[in-house]
C-alpha positions in Angstrom: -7.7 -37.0 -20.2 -9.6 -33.9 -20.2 -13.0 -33.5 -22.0 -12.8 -31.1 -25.3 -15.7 -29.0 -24.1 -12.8 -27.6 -20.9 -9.8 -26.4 -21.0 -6.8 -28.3 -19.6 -5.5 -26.7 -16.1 -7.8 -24.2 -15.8 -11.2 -26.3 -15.7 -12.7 -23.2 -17.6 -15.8 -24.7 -20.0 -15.3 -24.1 -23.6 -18.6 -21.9 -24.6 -21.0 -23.2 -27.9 -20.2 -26.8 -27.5 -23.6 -29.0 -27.0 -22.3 -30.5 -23.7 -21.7 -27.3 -22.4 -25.6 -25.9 -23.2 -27.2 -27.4 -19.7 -24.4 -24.8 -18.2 -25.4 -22.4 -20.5 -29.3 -22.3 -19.7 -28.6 -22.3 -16.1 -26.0 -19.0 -15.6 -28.6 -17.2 -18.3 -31.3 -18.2 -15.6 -29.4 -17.1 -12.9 -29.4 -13.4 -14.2 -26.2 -10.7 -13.9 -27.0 -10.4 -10.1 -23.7 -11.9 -8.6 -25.4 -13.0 -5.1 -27.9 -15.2 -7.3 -25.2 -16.5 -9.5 -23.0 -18.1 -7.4 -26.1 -19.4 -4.9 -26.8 -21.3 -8.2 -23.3 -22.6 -9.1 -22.5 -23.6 -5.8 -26.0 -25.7 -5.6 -24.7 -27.8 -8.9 -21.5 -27.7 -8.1 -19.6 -25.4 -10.3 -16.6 -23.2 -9.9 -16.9 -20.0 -10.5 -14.1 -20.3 -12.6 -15.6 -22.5 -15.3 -18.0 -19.6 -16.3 -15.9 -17.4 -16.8 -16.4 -16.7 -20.5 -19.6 -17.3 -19.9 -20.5 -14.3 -17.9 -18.5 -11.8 -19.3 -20.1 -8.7 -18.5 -19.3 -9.7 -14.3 -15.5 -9.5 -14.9 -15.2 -6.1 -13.1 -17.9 -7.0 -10.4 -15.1 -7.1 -7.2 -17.2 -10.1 -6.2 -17.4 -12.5 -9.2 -13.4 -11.4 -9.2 -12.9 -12.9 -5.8 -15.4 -15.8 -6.4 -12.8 -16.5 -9.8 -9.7 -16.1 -8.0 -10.7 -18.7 -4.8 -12.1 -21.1 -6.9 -8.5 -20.9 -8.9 -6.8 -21.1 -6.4 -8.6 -23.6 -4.6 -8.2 -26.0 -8.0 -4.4 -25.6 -7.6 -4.6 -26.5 -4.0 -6.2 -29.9 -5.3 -3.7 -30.7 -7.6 -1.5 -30.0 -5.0 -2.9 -32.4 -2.9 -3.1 -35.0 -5.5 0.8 -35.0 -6.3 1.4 -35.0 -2.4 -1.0 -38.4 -1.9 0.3 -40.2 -5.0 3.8 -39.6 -4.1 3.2 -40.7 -0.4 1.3 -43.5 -1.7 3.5 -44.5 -4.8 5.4 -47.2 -2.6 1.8 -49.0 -2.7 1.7 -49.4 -6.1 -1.3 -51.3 -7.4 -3.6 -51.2 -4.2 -4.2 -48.2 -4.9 -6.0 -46.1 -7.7 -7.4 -42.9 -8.7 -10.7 -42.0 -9.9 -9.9 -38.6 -11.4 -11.9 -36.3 -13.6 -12.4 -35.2 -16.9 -13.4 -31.6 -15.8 -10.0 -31.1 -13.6 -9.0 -30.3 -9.9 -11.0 -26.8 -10.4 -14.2 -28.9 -10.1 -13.2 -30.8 -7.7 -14.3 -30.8 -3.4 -11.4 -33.8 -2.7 -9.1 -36.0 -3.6 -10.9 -39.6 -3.5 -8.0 -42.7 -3.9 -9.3 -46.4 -4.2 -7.3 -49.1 -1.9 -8.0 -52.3 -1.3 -9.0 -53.0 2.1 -5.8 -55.2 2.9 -3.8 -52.0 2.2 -5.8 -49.4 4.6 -3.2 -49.4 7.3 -0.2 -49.5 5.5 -1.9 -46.4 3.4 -2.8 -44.8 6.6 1.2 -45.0 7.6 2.3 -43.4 4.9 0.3 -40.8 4.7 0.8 -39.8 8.2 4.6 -39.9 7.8 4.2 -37.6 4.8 2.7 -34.9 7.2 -0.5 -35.7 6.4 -3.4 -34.6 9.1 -5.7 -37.2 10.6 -9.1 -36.8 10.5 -11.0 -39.3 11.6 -11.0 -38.9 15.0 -12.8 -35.1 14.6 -15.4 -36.7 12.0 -16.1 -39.2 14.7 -16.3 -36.7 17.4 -18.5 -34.8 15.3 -20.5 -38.5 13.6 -19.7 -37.3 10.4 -17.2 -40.4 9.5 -18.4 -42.2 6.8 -18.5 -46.1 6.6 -15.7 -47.6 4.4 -13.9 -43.6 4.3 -10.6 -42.5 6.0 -9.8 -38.9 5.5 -7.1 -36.8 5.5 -6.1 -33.3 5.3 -2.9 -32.7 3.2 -0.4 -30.0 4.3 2.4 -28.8 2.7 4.5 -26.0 4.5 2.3 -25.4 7.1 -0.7 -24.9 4.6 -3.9 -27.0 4.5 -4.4 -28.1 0.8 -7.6 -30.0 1.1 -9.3 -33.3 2.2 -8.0 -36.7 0.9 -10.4 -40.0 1.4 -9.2 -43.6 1.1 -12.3 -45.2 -0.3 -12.5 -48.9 0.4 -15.8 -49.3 -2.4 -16.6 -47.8 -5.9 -19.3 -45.2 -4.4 -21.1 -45.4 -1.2 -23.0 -48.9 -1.1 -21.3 -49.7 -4.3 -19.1 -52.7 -4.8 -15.8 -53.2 -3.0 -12.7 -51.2 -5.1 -10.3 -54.5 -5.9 -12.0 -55.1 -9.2 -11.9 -51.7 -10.4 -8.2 -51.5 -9.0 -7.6 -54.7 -10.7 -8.5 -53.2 -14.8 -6.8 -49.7 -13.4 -3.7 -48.9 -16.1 -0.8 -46.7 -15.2 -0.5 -43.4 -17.5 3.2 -43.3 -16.6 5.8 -44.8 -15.2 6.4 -44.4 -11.6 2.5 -42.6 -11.5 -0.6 -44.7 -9.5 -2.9 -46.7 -11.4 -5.9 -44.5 -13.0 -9.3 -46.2 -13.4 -11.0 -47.2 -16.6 -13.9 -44.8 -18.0 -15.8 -47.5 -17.5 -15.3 -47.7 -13.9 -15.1 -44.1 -13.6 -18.5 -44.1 -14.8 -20.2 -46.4 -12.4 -18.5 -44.7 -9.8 -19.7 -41.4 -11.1 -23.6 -42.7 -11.8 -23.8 -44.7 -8.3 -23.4 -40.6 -6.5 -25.6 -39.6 -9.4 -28.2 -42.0 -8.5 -28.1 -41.7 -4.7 -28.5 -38.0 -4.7 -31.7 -36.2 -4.0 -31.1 -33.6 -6.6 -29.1 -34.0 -9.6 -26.8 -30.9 -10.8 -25.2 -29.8 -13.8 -22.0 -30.6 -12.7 -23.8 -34.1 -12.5 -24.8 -33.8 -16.6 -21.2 -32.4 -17.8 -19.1 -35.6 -15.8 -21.1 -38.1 -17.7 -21.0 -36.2 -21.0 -17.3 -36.1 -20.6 -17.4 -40.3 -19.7 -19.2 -40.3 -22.9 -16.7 -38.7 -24.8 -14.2 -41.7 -23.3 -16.3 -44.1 -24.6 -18.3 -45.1 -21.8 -21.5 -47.0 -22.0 -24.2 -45.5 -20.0 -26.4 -48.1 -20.4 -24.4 -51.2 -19.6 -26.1 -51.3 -15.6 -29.0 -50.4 -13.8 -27.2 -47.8 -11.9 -25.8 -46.1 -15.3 -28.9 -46.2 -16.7 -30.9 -44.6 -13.9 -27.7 -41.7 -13.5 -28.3 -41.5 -17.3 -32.2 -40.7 -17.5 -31.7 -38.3 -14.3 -28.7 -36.2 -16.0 -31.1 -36.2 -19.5 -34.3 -35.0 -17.1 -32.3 -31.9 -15.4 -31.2 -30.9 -19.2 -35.2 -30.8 -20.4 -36.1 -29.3 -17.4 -33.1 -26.7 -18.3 -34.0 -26.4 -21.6 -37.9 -25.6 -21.1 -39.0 -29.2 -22.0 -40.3 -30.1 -18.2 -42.2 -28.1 -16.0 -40.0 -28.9 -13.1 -37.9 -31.9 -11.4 -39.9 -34.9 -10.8 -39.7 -37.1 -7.8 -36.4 -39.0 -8.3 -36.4 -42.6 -9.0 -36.7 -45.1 -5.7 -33.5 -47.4 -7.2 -31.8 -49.6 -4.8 -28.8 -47.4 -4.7 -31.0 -44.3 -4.3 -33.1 -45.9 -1.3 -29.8 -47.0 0.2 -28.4 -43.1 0.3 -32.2 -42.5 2.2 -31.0 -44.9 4.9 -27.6 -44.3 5.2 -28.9 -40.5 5.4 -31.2 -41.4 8.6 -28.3 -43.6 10.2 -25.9 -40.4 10.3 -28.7 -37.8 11.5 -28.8 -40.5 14.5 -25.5 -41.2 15.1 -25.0 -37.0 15.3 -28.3 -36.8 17.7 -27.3 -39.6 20.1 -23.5 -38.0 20.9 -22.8 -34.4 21.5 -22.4 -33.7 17.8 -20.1 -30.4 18.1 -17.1 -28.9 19.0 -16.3 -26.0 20.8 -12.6 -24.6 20.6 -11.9 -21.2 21.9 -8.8 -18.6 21.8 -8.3 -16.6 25.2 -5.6 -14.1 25.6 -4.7 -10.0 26.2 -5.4 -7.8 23.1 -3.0 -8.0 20.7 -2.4 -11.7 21.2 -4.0 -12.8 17.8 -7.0 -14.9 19.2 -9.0 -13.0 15.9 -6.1 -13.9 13.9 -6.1 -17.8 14.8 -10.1 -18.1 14.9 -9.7 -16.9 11.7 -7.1 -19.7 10.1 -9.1 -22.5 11.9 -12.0 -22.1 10.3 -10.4 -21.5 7.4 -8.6 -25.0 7.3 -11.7 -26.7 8.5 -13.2 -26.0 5.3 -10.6 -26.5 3.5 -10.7 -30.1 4.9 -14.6 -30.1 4.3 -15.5 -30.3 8.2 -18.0 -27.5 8.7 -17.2 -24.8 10.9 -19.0 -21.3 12.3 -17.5 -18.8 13.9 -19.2 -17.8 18.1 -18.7 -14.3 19.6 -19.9 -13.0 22.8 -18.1 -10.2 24.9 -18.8 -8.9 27.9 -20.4 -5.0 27.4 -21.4 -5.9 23.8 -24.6 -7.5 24.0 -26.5 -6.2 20.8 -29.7 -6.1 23.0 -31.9 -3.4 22.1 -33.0 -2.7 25.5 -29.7 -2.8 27.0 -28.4 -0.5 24.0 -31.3 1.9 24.4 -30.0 1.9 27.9 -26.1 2.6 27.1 -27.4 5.7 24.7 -29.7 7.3 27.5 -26.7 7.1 30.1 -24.4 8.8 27.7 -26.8 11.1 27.1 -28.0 12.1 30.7 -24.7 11.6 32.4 -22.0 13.8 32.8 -19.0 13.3 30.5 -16.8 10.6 32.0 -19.5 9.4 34.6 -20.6 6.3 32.4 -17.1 4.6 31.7 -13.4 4.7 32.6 -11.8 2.5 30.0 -10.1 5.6 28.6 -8.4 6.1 32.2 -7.3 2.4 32.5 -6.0 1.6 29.1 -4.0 4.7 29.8 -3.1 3.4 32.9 -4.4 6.4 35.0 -4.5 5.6 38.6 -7.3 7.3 41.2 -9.7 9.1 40.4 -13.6 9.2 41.1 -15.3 6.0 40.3 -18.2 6.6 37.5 -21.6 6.3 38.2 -21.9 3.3 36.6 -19.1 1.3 38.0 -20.0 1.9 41.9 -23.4 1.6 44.3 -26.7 -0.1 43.3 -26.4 1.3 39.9 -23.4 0.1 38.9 -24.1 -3.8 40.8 -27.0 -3.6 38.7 -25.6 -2.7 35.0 -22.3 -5.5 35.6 -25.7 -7.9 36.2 -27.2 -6.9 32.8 -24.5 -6.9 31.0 -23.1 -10.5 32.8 -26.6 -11.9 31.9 -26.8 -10.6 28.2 -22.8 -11.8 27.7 -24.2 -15.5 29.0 -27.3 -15.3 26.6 -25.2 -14.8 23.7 -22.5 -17.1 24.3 -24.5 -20.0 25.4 -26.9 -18.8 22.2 -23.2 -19.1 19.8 -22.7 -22.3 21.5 -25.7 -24.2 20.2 -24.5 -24.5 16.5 -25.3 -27.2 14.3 -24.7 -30.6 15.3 -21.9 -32.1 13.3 -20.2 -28.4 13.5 -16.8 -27.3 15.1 -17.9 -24.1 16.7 -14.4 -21.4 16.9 -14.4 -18.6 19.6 -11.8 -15.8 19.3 -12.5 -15.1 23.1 -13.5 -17.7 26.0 -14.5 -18.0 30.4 -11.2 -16.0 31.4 -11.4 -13.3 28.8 -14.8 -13.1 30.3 -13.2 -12.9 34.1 -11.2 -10.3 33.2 -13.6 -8.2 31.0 -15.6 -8.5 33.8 -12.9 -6.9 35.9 -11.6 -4.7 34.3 -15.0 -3.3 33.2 -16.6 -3.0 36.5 -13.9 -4.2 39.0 -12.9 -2.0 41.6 -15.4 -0.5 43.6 -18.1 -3.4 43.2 -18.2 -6.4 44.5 -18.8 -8.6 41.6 -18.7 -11.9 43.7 -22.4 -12.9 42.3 -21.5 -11.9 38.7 -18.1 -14.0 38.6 -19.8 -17.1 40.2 -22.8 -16.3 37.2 -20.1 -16.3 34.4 -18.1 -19.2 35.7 -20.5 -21.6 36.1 -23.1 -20.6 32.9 -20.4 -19.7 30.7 -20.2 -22.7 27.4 -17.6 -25.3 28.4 -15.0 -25.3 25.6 -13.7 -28.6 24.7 -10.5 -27.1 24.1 -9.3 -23.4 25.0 -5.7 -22.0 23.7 -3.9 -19.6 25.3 -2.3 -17.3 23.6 0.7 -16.7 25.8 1.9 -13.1 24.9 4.0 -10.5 27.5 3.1 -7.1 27.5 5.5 -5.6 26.0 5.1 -7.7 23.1 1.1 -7.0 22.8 1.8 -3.2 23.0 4.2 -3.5 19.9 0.9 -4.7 18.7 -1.7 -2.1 20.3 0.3 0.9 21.0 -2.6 3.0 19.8 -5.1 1.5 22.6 -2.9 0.3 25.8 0.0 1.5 27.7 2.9 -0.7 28.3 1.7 -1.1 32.1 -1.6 -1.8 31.4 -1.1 -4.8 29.1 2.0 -6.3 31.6 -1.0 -5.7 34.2 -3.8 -7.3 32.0 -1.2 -10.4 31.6 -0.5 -11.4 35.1 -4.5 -11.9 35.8 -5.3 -13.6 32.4 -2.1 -16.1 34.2 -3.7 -15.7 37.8 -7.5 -16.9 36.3 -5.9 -19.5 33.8 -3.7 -21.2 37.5 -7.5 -22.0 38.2 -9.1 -23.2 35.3 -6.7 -26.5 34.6 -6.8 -27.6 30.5 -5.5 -24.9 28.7 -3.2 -25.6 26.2 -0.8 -22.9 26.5 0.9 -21.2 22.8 3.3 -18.6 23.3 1.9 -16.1 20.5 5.4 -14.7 19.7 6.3 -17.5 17.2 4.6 -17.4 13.6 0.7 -16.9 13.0 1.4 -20.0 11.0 3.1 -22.3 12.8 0.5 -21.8 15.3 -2.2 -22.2 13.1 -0.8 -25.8 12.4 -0.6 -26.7 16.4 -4.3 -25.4 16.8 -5.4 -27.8 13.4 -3.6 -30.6 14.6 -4.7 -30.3 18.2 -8.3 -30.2 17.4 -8.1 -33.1 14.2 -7.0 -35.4 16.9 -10.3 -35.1 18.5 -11.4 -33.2 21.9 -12.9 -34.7 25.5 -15.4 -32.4 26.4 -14.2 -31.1 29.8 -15.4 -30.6 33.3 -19.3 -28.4 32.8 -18.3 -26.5 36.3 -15.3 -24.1 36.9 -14.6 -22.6 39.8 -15.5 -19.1 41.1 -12.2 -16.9 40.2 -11.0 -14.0 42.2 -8.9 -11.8 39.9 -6.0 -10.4 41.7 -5.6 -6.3 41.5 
């Protein structure tokens, strides 16, 4: 069932109604800047889809267009997901049901099933031979499992649809799901059991009530559960979600000066705790993951960085993005430096990268890259590349953080950049033993002819089969790489790299040895 204040499918909310209003005061406070607007819907939960027809005037902003179109598209990936679980699970029949919502996948984060604990394993089975990702071990990795949750991701050809959780209770701390599995009814033949409003609606007040902050997403799920018919005031919990939902709609509607302290219910008190247990279980282990893509240009380490932290949040397991390259510090003092060589010196004197990715051979050796001034830049520039690594490296715990370059593309920057007449002995030991430790690294395995199909406009064919044969030479010394020949599909290899780092990661060895790259 849908509620008559959305629109089926789309999840769009039908403007004028009086359950609609809360949604209404808030997008008028949020003004016609699109930044502000959706920093507000995200914070109470709303697609940007939903408001569509409420913020008319936005519909040619290229912004509020792409917000729309992702949050579409993102809804159909849930219903997606929600058709691949119930038919994987439709062999369990009645240990399982879903929750669903009035408001539609659009509004949706996940796909949250009910099953009876006796069922967990079996569920866990089917899902897996259905081609469904495993989780858990990453959210454990990470402490981010959640007591009585299994997670999944769903794929379907390759693409990452979203997260699905086997929920063993009602809501967090709530009751065990057998009795609310037990009054679940079928909507169809063949379909999984769907839960009562009532149900739904302790379910939906016991997250209400354990929040710190209600939202208006909050207020338009229980108006909907009203419009089924159920009673709000039949439990503590209900009543509690009840008066919090009614305080945010005042507050929206000018009647309260601003959000009081929430009420210290059991089920609110229990959230607190359960809150404190997972900030310690993150501090006591490691907390993150680092994965990192190393290969020649043209090998799609951007490319894959890219897709994993795209399906990471597609699977809600937060993600950030780490970058640090040799040369490109983004220190003031060392770029004030770069500008007064290029200045000063002769044209030429300050850099041969044009000569090498042209594959010019001999030569004078620029200023820069031979004697006492060119030992000392390679040692700036090695220190401010470990500064900003070991700097992207420190995420938040809890976090998988993705590089697009790692230690050997380091190596052979290093090389290539100042190799030659130096002897970068000091600066190689420096980067291999400071460098952040990846707990996995991918090598994208990719000839040189192939990357010059790719970067004909930078490299010559002999300077790319030449850049290969070291990134092989440096990876023979650095044991762990998982090796991807970057030929095959972006996408297949996408789904290797997910799988690989779902399963969960060992963080490796913190020394690596000192690398001479061969010429």
């Amino acid at each position: 069932m849908t509620a008559s204040f959305v629109e089926p499918g789309s999840g769009r909310v039908r403007p004028g109604h009086p359950a609609v209003a809360p949604l209404e005061r808030l997008v008028a406070g949020a003004g016609d800047d699109v930044g502000p607007l959706l920093a507000t819907l995200r914070e109470h939960g709303i697609p940007a889809v939903a408001v569509a027809d409420l913020v008319a005037g936005l519909a040619t902003a290229a912004e509020w267009g792409e917000a729309v179109a992702r949050s579409r598209e993102k809804g159909e990936r849930l219903r997606r997901a929600t058709e691949r679980a119930e038919a994987a699970l439709a062999a369990l029949g009645d240990q399982v049901a879903l929750p669903g919502s009035s408001l539609g996948p659009a509004w949706s984060s996940d796909v949250d099933m009910l099953i009876r604990a006796a069922a967990v394993e079996e569920a866990e089975a089917a899902l897996l031979a259905a081609g469904f990702l495993d989780l858990n071990p990453l959210l454990a990795r990470l402490g981010r499992e959640t007591a009585d949750v299994r997670r999944f991701g769903a794929v379907a050809e390759g693409e990452v649809l979203g997260s699905v959780e086997l929920c063993l209770r009602l809501h967090d701390d709530g009751p065990l799901a057998e009795r609310a599995i037990d009054r679940a009814v079928r909507p169809a033949p063949g379909a999984l059991p769907r839960l009562t409003p009532p149900d739904r609606a302790l379910r939906r007040c016991g997250k209400v009530a354990a929040r710190r902050h209600v939202r208006v997403r909050d207020v338009l799920e229980l108006a909907a559960l009203q419009e089924e018919g159920a009673d709000l005031s039949h439990t503590g919990v209900t009543r509690v979600a009840a008066r919090r939902c009614a305080e945010l709609s005042d507050e929206l509607a000018g009647a309260r000066s601003g959000r009081g302290r929430p009420a210290a219910s059991p089920v609110w008190v229990k959230a607190r705790a359960r809150g404190v247990r997972r900030k310690a279980r993150r501090a006591l282990r490691s907390g993150r993951v680092v994965v990192a893509f190393t290969g020649i240009d043209g090998s799609g380490k951007s490319t894959q960085a890219a897709l994993l932290t795209e399906s990471l949040g597609r699977v809600s397991i937060p993600s950030r993005a780490g970058w640090a390259r040799i040369g490109f510090s983004g220190l003031p003092l060392l770029s004030l430096a770069a500008r007064l060589g290029q200045r000063v010196l002769p044209p030429g004197s300050h850099s041969a990268q044009r000569a090498r990715a042209g594959g010019v051979a001999g030569g004078s050796t620029p200023l820069t890259r031979r004697g006492a001034l060119g030992w000392s830049w390679a040692l700036a520039v090695t220190l401010a590349y470990l500064r900003n690594a070991r700097r992207a490296a420190r995420g938040p715990r809890g976090t998988v953080i993705v590089f697009d370059r790692a230690l050997p593309d380091a190596l052979v920057d290093l090389d290539q950049g100042f190799g030659g007449a130096l002897d970068l002995r000091l600066q190689r030991r420096l980067v291999a033993r400071l460098s952040p430790r990846a707990d996995v690294v991918f090598h994208l395995r990719l000839p040189g002819a192939a990357a010059h199909a790719r970067k004909a406009d930078m490299f010559v064919p002999e300077v790319l089969d030449r850049y290969a044969r070291r990134y092989e030479a440096v990876l023979q010394t650095l044991p762990g790489a998982i090796v991807l020949e970057a030929e095959r599909p972006a996408d297949r290899l996408a789904a290797e790299v997910l799988s690989t780092v779902a399963a969960g990661i060992d963080r490796p060895s913190r020394r690596a040895p000192v690398v001479a790259i061969p010429g």
